[in-house]
C-alpha positions in Angstrom: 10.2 46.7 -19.6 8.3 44.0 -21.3 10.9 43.6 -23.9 13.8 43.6 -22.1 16.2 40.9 -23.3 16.8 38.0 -21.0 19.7 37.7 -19.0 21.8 34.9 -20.5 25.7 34.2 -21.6 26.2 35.2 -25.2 25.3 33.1 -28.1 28.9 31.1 -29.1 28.7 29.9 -25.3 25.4 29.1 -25.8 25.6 27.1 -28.5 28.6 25.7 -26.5 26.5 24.9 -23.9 24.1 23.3 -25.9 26.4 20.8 -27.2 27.9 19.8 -24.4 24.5 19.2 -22.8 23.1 17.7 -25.9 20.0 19.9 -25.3 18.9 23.2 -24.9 19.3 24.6 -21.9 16.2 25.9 -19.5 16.9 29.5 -18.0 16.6 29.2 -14.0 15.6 32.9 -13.8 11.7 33.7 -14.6 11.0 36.8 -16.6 7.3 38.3 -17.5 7.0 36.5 -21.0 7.5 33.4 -19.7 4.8 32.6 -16.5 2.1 31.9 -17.3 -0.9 34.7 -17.1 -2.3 35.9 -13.9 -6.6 35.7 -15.1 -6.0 32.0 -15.2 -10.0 30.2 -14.9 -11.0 29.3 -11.4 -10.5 25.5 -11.0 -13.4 23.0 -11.7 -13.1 20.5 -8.9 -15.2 17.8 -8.4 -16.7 17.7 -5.1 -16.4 14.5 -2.7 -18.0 13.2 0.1 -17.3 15.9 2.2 -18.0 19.2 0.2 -21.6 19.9 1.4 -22.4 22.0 4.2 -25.4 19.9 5.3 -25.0 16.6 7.2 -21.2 16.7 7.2 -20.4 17.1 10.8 -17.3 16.6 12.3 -17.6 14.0 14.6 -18.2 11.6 11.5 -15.2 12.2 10.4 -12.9 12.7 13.2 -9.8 10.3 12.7 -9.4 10.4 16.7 -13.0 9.1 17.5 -12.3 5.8 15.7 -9.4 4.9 18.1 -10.1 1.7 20.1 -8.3 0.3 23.5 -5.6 -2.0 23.1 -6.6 -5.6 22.0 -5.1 -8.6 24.2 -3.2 -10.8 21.5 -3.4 -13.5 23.8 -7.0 -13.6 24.9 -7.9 -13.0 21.1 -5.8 -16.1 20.1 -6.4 -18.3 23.2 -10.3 -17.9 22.7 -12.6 -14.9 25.2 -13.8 -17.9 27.8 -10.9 -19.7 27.9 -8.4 -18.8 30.4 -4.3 -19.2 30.0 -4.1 -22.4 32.1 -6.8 -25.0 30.3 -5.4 -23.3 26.8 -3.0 -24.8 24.5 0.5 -22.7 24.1 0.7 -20.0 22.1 3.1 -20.6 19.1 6.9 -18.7 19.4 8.2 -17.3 16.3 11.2 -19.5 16.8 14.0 -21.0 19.4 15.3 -18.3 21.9 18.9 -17.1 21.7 20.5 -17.8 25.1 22.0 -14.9 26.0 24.2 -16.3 29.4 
């Protein structure tokens, strides 16, 4: 079965083909001769920073442990002892559309 012949149109539409397309053409169907052999070399990936065993523990890297509460914008820009009152205004991003 190795040496079956591909299924394909025959060679005059071929060549047809490969005019019109200005190329040859690449056969969508995958026969044994052309993948590529099974006893392919395991991989030879470098390892990072998390591909020992030892001293890699979750919790480090947990994406969900980094999460913080909410910051208040307006404290942050108004300054921590300063209360909204004796603060200047917070800048707008511009005039307000009046909706009424």
């Amino acid at each position: 079965m190795a040496n079956a012949a591909r299924r394909d149109v025959s060679p005059l539409l071929q060549r047809v083909r490969a005019f019109l397309l200005g190329r040859e053409h690449t056969i969508a169907l995958r026969f044994e001769d052309g993948i590529a052999a099974r006893t392919q070399p395991p991989p030879d990936v470098p390892g990072g920073p998390a591909h020992k065993l030892s001293a890699n523990y979750y919790v480090n890297r947990d994406a969900r442990r980094e999460v913080q509460p909410p910051t208040d914008v307006n404290q942050a820009l108004l300054g921590e002892g300063k209360s909204a009152g004796e603060a200047k205004k917070l800048p707008t991003p511009g005039k307000p559309y009046p909706w009424d």
